[in-house]
LUMLOTI-563027 format. One record per residue (C-alpha): residue number from 0; residue in three letters; x, y, z. Coordinates in nm, 4 decimals. Each point is the difference from the previous one (the first is absolute). Example, Ala and Ser with C-alpha at 12.3 -4.5 7.8 and 13.67 -1.06 7.14 Angstrom:
sedren bapa: 0 | mimi: ALA | east: 1.2300 | north: -0.4500 | up: 0.7800
sedren bapa: 1 | mimi: SER | east: 0.1370 | north: 0.3440 | up: -0.0660
This chain:
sedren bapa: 0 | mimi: UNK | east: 0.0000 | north: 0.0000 | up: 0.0000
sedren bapa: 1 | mimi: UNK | east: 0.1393 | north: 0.3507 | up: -0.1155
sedren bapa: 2 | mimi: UNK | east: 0.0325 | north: 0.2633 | up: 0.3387
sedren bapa: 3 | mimi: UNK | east: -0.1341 | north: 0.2691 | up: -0.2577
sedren bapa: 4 | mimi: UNK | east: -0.1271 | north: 0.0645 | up: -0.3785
sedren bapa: 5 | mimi: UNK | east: 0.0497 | north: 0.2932 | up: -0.1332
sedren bapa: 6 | mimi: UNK | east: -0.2428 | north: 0.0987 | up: -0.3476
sedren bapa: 7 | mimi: UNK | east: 0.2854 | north: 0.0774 | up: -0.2853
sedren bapa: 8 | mimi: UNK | east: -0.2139 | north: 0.2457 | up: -0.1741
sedren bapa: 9 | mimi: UNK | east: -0.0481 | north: 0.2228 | up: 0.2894
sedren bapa: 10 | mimi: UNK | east: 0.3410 | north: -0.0422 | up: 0.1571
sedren bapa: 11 | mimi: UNK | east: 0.2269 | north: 0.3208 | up: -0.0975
sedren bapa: 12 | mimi: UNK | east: 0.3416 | north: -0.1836 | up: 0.1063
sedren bapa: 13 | mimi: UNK | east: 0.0696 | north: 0.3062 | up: 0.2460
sedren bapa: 14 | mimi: UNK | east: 0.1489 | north: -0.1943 | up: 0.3287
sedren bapa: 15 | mimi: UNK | east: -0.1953 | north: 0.1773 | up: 0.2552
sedren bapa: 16 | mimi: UNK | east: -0.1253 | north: -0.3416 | up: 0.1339
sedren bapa: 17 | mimi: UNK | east: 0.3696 | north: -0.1302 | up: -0.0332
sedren bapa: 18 | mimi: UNK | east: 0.0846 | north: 0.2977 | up: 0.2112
sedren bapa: 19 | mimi: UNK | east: -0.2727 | north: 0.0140 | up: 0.2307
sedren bapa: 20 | mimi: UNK | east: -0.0411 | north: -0.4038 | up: 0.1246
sedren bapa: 21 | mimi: UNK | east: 0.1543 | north: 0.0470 | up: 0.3576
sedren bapa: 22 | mimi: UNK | east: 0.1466 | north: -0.3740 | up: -0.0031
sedren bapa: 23 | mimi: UNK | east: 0.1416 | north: 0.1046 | up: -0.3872
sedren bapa: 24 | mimi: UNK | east: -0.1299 | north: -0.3635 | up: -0.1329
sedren bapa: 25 | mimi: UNK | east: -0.1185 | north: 0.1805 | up: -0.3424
sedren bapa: 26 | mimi: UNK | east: 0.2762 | north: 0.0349 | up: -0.3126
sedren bapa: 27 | mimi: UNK | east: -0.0369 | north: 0.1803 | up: -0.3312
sedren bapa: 28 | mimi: UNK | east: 0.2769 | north: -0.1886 | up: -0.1932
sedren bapa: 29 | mimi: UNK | east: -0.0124 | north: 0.2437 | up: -0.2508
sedren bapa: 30 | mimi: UNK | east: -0.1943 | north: 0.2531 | up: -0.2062
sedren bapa: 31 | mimi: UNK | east: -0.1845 | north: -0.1864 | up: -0.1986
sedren bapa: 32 | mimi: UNK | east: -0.0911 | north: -0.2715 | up: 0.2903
sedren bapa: 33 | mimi: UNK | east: -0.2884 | north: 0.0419 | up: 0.2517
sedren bapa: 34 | mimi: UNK | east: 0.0442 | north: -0.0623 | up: 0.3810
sedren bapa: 35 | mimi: UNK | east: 0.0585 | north: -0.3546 | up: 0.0857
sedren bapa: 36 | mimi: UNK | east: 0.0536 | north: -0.1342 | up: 0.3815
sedren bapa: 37 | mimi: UNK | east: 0.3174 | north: -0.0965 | up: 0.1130
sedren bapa: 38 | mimi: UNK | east: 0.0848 | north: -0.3672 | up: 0.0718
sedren bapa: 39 | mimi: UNK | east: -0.0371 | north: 0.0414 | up: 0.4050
sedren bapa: 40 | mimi: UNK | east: -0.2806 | north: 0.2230 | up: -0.0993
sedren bapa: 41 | mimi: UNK | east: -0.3240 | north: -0.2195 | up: 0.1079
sedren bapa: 42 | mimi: UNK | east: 0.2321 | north: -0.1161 | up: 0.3865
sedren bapa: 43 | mimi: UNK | east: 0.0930 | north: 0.4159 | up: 0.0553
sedren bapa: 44 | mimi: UNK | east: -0.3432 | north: 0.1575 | up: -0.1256
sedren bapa: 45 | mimi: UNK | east: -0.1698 | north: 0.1010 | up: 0.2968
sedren bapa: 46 | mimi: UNK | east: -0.3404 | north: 0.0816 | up: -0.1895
sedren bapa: 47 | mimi: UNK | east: -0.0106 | north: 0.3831 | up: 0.0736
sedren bapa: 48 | mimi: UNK | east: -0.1465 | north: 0.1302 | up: -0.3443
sedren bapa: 49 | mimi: UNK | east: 0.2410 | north: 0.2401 | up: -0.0948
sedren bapa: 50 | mimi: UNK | east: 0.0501 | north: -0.0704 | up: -0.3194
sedren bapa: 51 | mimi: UNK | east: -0.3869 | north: -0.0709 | up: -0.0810
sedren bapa: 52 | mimi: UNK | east: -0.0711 | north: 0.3920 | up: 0.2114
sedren bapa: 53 | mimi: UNK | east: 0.2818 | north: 0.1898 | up: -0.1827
sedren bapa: 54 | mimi: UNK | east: -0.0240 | north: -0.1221 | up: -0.3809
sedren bapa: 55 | mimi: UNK | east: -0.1264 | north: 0.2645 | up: -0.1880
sedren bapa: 56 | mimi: UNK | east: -0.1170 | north: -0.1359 | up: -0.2410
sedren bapa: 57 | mimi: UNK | east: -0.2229 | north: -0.3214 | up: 0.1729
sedren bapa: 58 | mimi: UNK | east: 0.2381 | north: -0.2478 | up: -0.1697
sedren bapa: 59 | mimi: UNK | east: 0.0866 | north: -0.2157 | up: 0.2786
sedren bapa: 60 | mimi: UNK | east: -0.1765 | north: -0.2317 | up: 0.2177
sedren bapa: 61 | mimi: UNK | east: 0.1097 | north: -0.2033 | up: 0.2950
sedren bapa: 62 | mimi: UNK | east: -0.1487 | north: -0.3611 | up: -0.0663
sedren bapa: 63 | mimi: UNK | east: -0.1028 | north: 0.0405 | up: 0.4001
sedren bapa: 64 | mimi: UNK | east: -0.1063 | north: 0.3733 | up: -0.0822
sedren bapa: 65 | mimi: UNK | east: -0.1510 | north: 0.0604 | up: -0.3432
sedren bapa: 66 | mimi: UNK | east: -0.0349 | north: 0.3729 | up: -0.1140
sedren bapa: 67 | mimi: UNK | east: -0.3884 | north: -0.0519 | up: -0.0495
sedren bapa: 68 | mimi: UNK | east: -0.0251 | north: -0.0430 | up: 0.3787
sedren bapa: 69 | mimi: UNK | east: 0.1904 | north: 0.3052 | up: 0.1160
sedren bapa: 70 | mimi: UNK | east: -0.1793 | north: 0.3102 | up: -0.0281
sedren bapa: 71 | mimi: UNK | east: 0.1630 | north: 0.3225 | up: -0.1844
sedren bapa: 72 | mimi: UNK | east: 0.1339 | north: 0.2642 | up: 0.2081
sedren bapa: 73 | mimi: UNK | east: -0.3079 | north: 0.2973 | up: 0.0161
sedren bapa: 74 | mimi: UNK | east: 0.2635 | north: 0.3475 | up: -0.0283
sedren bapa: 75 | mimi: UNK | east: -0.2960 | north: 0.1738 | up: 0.1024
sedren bapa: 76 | mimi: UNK | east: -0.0447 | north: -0.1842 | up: 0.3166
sedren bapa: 77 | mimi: UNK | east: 0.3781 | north: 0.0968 | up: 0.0988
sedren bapa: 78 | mimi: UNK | east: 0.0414 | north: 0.2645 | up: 0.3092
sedren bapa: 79 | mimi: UNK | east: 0.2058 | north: 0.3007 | up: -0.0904
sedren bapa: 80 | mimi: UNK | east: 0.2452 | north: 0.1249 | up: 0.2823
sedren bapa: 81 | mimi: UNK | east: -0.2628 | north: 0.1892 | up: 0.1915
sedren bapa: 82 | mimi: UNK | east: -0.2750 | north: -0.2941 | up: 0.0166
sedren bapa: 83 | mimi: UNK | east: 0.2527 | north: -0.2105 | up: 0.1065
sedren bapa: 84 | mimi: UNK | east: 0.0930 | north: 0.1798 | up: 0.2849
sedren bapa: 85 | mimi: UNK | east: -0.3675 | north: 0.0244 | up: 0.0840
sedren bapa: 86 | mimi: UNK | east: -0.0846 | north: -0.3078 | up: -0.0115
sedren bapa: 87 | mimi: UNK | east: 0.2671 | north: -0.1073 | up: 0.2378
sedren bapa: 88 | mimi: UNK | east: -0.0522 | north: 0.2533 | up: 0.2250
sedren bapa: 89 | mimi: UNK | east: -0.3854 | north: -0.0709 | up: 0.0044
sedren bapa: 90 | mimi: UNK | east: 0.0687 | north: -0.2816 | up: 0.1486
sedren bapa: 91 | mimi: UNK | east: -0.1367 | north: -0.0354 | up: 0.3687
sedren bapa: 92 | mimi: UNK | east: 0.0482 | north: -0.2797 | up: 0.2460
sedren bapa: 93 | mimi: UNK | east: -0.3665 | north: -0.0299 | up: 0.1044
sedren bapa: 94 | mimi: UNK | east: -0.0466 | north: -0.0846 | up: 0.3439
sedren bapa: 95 | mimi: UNK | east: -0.4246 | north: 0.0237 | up: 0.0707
sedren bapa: 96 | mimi: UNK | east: -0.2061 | north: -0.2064 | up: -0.2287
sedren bapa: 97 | mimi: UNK | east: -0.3905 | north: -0.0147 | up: -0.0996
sedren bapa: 98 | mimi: UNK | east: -0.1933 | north: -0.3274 | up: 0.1820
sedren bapa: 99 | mimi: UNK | east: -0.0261 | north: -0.0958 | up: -0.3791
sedren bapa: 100 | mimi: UNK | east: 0.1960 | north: -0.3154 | up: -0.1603
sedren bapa: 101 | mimi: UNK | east: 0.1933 | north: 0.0350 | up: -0.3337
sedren bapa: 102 | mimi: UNK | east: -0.1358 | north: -0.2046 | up: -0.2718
sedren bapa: 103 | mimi: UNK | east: 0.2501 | north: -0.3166 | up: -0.0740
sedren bapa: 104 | mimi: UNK | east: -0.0150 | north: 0.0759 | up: -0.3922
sedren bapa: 105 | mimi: UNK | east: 0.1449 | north: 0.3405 | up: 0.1358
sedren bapa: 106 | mimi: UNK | east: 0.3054 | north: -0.1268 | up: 0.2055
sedren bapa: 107 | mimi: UNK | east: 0.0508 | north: -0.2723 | up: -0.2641
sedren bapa: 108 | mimi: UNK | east: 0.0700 | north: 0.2700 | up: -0.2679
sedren bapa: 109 | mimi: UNK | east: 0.2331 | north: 0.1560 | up: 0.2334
sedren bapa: 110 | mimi: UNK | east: 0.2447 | north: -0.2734 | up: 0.0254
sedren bapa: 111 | mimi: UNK | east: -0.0204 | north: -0.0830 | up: -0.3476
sedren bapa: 112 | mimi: UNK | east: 0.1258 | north: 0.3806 | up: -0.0008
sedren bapa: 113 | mimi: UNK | east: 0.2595 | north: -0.0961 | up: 0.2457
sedren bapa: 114 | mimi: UNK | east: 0.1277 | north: -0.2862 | up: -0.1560
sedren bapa: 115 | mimi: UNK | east: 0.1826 | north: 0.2158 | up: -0.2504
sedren bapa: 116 | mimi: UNK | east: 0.2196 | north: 0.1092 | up: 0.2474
sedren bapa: 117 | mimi: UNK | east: 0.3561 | north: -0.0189 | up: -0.1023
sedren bapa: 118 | mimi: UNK | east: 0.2313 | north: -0.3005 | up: 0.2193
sedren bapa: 119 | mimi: UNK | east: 0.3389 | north: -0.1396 | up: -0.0411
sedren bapa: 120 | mimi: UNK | east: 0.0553 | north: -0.1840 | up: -0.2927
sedren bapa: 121 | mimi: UNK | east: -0.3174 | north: 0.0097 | up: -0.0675
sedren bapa: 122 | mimi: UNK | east: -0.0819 | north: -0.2588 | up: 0.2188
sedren bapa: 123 | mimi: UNK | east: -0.3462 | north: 0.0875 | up: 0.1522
sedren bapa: 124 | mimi: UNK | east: 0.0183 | north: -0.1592 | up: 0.3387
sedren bapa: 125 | mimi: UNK | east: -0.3257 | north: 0.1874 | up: 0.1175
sedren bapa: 126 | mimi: UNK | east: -0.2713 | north: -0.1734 | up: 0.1758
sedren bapa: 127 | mimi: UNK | east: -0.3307 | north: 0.1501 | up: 0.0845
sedren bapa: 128 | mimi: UNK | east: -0.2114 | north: -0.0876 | up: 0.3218
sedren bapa: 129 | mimi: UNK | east: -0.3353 | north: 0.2291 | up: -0.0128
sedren bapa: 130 | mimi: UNK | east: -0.1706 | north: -0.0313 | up: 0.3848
sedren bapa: 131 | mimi: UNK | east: -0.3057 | north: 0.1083 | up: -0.1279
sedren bapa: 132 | mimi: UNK | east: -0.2308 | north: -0.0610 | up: 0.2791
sedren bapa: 133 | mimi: UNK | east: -0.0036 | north: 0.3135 | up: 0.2603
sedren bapa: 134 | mimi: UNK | east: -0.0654 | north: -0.2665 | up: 0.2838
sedren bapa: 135 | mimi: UNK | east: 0.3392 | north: -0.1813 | up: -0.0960
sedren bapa: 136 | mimi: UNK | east: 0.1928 | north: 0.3533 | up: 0.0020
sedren bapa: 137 | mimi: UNK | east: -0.1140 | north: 0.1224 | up: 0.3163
sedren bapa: 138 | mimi: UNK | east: 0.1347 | north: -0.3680 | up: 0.1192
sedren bapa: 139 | mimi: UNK | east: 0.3053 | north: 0.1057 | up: -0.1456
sedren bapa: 140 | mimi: UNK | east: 0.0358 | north: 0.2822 | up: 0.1460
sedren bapa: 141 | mimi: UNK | east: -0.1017 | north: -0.1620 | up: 0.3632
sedren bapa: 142 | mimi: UNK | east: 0.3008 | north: -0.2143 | up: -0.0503
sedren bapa: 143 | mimi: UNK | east: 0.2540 | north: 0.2791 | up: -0.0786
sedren bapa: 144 | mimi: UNK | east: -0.0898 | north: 0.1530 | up: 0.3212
sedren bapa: 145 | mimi: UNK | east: 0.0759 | north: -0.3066 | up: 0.1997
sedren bapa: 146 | mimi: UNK | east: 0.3288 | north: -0.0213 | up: -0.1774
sedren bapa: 147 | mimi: UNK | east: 0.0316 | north: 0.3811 | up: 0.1312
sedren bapa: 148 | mimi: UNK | east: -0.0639 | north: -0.0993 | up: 0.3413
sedren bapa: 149 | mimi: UNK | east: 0.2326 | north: -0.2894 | up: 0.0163
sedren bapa: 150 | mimi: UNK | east: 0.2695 | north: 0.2559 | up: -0.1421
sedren bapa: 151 | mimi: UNK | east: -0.0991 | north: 0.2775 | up: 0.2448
sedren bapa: 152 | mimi: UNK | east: 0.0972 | north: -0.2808 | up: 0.3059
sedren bapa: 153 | mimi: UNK | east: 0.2840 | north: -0.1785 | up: -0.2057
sedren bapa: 154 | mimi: UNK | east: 0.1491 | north: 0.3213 | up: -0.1566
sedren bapa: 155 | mimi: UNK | east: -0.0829 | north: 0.3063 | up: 0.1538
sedren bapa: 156 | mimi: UNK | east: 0.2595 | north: 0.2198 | up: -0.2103
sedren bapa: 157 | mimi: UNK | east: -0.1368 | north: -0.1684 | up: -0.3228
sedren bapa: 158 | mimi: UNK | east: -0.3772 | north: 0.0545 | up: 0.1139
sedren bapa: 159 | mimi: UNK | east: 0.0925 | north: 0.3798 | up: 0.1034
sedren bapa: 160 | mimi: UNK | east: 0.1622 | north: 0.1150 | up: -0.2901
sedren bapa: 161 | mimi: UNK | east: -0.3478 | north: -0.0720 | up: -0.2266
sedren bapa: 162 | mimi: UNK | east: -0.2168 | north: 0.0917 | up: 0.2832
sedren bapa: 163 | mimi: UNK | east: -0.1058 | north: -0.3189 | up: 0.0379
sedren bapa: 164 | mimi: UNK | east: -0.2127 | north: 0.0768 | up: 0.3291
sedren bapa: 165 | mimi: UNK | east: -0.1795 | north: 0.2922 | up: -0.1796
sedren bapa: 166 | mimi: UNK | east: -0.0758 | north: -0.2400 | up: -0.3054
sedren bapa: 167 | mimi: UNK | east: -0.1492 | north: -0.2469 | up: 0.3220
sedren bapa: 168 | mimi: UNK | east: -0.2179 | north: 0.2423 | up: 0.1303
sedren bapa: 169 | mimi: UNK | east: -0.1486 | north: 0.1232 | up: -0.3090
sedren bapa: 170 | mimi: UNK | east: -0.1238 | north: -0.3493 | up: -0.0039
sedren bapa: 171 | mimi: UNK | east: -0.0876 | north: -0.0818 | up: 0.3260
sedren bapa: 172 | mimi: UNK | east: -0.2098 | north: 0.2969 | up: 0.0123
sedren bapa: 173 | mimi: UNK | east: -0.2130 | north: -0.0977 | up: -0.3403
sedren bapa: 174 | mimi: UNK | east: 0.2051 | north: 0.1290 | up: -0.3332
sedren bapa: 175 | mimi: UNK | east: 0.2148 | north: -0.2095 | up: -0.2201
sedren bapa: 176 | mimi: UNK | east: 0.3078 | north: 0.1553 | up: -0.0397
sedren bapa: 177 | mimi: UNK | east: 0.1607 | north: -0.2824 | up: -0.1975
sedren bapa: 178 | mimi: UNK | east: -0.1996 | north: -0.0069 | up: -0.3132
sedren bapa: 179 | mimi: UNK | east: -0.2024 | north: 0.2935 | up: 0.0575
sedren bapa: 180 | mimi: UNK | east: -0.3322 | north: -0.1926 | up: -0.0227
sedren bapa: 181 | mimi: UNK | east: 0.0843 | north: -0.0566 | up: -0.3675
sedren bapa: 182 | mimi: UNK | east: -0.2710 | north: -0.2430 | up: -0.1554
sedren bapa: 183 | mimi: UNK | east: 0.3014 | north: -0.1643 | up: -0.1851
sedren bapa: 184 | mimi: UNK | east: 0.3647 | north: -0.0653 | up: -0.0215
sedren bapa: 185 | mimi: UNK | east: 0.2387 | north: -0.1402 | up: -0.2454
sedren bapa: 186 | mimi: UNK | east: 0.3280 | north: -0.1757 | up: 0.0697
sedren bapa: 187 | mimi: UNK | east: 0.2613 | north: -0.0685 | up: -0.2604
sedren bapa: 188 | mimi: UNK | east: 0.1958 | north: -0.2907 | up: 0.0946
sedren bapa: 189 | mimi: UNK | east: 0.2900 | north: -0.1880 | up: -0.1630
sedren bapa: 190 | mimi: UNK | east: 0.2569 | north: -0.2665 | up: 0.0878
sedren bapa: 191 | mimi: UNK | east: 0.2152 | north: 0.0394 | up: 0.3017
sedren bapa: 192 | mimi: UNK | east: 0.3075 | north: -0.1104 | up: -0.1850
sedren bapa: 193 | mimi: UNK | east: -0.0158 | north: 0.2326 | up: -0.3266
sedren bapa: 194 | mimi: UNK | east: 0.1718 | north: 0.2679 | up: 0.0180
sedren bapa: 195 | mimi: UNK | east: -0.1720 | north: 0.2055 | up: -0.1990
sedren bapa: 196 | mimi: UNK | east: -0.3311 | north: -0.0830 | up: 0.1628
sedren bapa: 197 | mimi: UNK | east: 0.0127 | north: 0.3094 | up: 0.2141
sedren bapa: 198 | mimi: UNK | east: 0.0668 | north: 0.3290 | up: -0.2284
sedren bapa: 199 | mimi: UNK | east: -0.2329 | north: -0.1779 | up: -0.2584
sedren bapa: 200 | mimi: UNK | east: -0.2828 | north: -0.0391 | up: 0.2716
sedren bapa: 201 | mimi: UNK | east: 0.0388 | north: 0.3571 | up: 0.1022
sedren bapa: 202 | mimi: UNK | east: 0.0217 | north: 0.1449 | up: -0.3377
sedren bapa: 203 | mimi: UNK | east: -0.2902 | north: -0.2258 | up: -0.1021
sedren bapa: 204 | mimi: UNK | east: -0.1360 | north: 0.1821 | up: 0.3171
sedren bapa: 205 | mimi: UNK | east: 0.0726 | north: 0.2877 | up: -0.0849
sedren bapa: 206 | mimi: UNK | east: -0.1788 | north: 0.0108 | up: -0.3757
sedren bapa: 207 | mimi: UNK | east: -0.2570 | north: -0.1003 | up: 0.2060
sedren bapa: 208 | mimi: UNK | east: -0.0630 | north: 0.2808 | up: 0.2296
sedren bapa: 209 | mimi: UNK | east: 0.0218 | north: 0.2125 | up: -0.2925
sedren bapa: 210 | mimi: UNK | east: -0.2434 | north: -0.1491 | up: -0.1725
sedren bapa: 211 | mimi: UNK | east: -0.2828 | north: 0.0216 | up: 0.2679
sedren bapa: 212 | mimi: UNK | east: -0.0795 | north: 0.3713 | up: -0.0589
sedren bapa: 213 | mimi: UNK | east: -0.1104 | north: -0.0499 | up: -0.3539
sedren bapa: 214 | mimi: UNK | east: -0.2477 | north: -0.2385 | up: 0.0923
sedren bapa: 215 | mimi: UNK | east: -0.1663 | north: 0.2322 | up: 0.2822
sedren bapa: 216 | mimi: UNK | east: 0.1791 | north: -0.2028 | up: 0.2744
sedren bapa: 217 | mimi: UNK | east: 0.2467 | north: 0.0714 | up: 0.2604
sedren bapa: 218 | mimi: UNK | east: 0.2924 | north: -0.2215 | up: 0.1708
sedren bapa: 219 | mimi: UNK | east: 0.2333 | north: 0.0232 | up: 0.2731
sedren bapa: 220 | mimi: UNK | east: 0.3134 | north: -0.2464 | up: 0.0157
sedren bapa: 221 | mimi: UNK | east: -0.0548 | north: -0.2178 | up: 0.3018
sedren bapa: 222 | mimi: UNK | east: 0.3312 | north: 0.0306 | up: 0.1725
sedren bapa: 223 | mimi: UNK | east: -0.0943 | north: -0.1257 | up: 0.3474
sedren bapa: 224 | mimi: UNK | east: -0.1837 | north: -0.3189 | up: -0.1239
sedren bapa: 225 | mimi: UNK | east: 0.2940 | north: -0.0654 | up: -0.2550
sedren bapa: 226 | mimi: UNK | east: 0.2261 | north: -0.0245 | up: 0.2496
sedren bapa: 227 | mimi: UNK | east: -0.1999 | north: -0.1670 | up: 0.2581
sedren bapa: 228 | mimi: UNK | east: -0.0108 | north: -0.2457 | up: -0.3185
sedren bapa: 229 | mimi: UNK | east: 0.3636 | north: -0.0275 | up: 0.0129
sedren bapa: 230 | mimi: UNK | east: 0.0281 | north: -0.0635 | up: 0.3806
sedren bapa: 231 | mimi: UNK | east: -0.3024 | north: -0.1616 | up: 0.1518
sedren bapa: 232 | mimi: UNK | east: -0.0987 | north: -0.3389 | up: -0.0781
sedren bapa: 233 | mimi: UNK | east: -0.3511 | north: 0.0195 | up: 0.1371
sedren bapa: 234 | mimi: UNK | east: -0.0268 | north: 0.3039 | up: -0.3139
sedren bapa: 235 | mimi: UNK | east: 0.1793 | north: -0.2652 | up: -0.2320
sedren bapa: 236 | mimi: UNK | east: -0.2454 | north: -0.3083 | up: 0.0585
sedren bapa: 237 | mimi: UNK | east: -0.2961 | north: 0.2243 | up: -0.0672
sedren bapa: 238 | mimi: UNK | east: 0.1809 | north: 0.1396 | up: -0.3191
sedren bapa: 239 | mimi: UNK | east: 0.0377 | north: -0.3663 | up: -0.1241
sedren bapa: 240 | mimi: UNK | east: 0.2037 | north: 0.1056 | up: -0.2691
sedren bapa: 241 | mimi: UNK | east: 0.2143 | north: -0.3085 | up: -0.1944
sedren bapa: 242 | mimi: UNK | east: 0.2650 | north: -0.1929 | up: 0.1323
sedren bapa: 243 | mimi: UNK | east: 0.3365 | north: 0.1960 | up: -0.0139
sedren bapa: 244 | mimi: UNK | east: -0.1763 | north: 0.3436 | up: -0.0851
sedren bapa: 245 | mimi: UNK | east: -0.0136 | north: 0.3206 | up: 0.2348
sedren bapa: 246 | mimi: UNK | east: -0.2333 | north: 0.3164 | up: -0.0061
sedren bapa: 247 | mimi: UNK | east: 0.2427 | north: 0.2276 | up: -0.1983
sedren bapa: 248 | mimi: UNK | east: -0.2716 | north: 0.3257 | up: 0.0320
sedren bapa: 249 | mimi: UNK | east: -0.3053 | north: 0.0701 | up: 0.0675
sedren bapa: 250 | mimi: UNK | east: -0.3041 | north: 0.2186 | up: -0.0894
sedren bapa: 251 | mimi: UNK | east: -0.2751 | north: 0.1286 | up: 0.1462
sedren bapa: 252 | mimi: UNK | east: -0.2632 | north: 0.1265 | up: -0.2414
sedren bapa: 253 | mimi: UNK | east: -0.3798 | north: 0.1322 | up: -0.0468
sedren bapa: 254 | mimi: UNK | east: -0.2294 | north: 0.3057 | up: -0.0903
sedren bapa: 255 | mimi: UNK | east: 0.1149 | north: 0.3378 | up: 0.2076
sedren bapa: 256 | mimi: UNK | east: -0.2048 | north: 0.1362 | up: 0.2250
sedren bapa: 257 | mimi: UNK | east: 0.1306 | north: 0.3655 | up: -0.1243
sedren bapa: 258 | mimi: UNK | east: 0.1711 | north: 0.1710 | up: -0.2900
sedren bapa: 259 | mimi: UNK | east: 0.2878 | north: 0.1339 | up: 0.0215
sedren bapa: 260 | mimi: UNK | east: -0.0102 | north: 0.3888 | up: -0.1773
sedren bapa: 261 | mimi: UNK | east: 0.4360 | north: 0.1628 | up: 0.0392
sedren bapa: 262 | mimi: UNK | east: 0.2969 | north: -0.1644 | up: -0.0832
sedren bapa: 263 | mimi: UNK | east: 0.2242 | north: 0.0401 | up: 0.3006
sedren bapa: 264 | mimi: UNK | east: 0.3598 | north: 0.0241 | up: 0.0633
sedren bapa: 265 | mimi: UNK | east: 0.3129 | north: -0.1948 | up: 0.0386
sedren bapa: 266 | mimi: UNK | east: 0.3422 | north: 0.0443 | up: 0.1395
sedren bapa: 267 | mimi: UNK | east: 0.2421 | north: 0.1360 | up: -0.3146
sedren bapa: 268 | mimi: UNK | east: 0.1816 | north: -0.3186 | up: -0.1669
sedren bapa: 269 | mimi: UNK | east: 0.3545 | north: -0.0406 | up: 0.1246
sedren bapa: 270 | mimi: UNK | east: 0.2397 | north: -0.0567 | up: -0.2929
sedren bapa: 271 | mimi: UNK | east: 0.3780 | north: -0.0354 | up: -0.0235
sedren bapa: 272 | mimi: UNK | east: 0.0809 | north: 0.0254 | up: -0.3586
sedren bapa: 273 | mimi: UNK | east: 0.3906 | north: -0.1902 | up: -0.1043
């Protein structure tokens, strides 16, 4: 089976899928030739559709990723500078939520957003746990405040320097400080042992969260649970996630409560140019 095909007739013999293939697996023996694979070319390709994205002229397809199936880039859709900016500065961590749940159809499309996220060699480690029930949540959050009380005995320091006892209290005395009373929250997860499993999750993550305004919704990254998820095995039998895999991030998402109308400050960036 060929890696790639490439149509002769619309194929202009220009290289830029030569030069652009990040694993450089594609050859243009000469002028008159069109773009062959190299002999390792179908062990090293790592699938990431380069050469099918930046053709031109639509003359090469992937045999795993034909050209029909990926969608032309819309110029019109791009953000110029100032959209860009904000966009990302839009961007709220939402923290009070309607009573309301988020229709799965809705969260489903936004991690088949996220799964575009960029990882190392292409690998796509992510795994996606949705707790969609609110009931399930709120026991999730239960559990990440008896992992805060065990560390408020066992570590005092530790518990002090997050504020572990205010977190407690907030609790104790009827609010959910640990996912907010979010009807929902996602958790990417991966295997322990890849490397790359961690930067993937949280850029994965992090496509996410960017996402969720565009589809009315707000999200807030779980840190508290996450790491209870990391620490506490009560919190890791009621994630149930595979053998081998940890919680690498997690999410909490659903409909805000307000909207959000100035887009406020942040410290200035602190560069050292070489």
């Amino acid at each position: 089976m060929n890696l790639f095909t490439v149509d002769e007739e619309k194929c202009k013999r220009d290289g830029i899928c030569v030069a652009e293939c990040p694993m450089r697996i594609i050859e243009l023996k000469d002028a008159e030739s069109t773009p062959t694979p190299t002999r390792d070319a179908e062990e090293l390709c790592i699938n990431c559709g380069h050469c099918v994205a930046v053709c031109p002229h639509g003359a090469l397809s992937l045999t795993t990723m034909p050209i029909e199936a990926c969608p032309p880039v819309k110029k019109e859709w791009l953000l110029d500078e100032q959209q860009a900016e904000h966009f990302l500065r839009y961007r709220r961590s939402i923290r009070i939520y309607k009573d309301e749940p988020v229709d799965r159809s809705v969260i489903q499309k936004l991690i088949d957003t996220a799964r575009f996220a960029p990882s190392g060699h292409n690998a796509q480690p992510v795994h996606w746990l949705v707790i969609y029930d609110s009931r399930e949540v709120q026991e999730l959050a239960g559990l990440c405040i008896d992992w805060m009380r065990f560390v408020i005995k066992e570590q005092p320091a530790f518990a002090k320097m997050l504020h572990m006892d205010r977190v407690v209290s907030r609790w104790e005395q009827g609010s959910d400080p640990i996912c907010r009373s979010a009807p929902h929250v996602i958790v990417a997860h991966a295997e322990e042992q890849n490397r790359t499993a961690p930067t993937a999750c949280t850029i994965a993550l992090t496509y996410l969260e960017l996402a969720i305004p565009s589809f009315g919704l707000g999200g807030c990254w779980a840190g508290f649970l996450n790491t209870a998820a990391s620490l506490w095995p009560p919190m890791q039998e009621a994630l149930a996630l595979p053998e081998g895999h940890s919680s690498m991030g997690a999410m909490m998402i659903g409909i805000p409560k307000f909207k959000y109308h100035r887009l406020p400050l942040r410290n200035e960036a602190r560069v050292t140019w070489r």
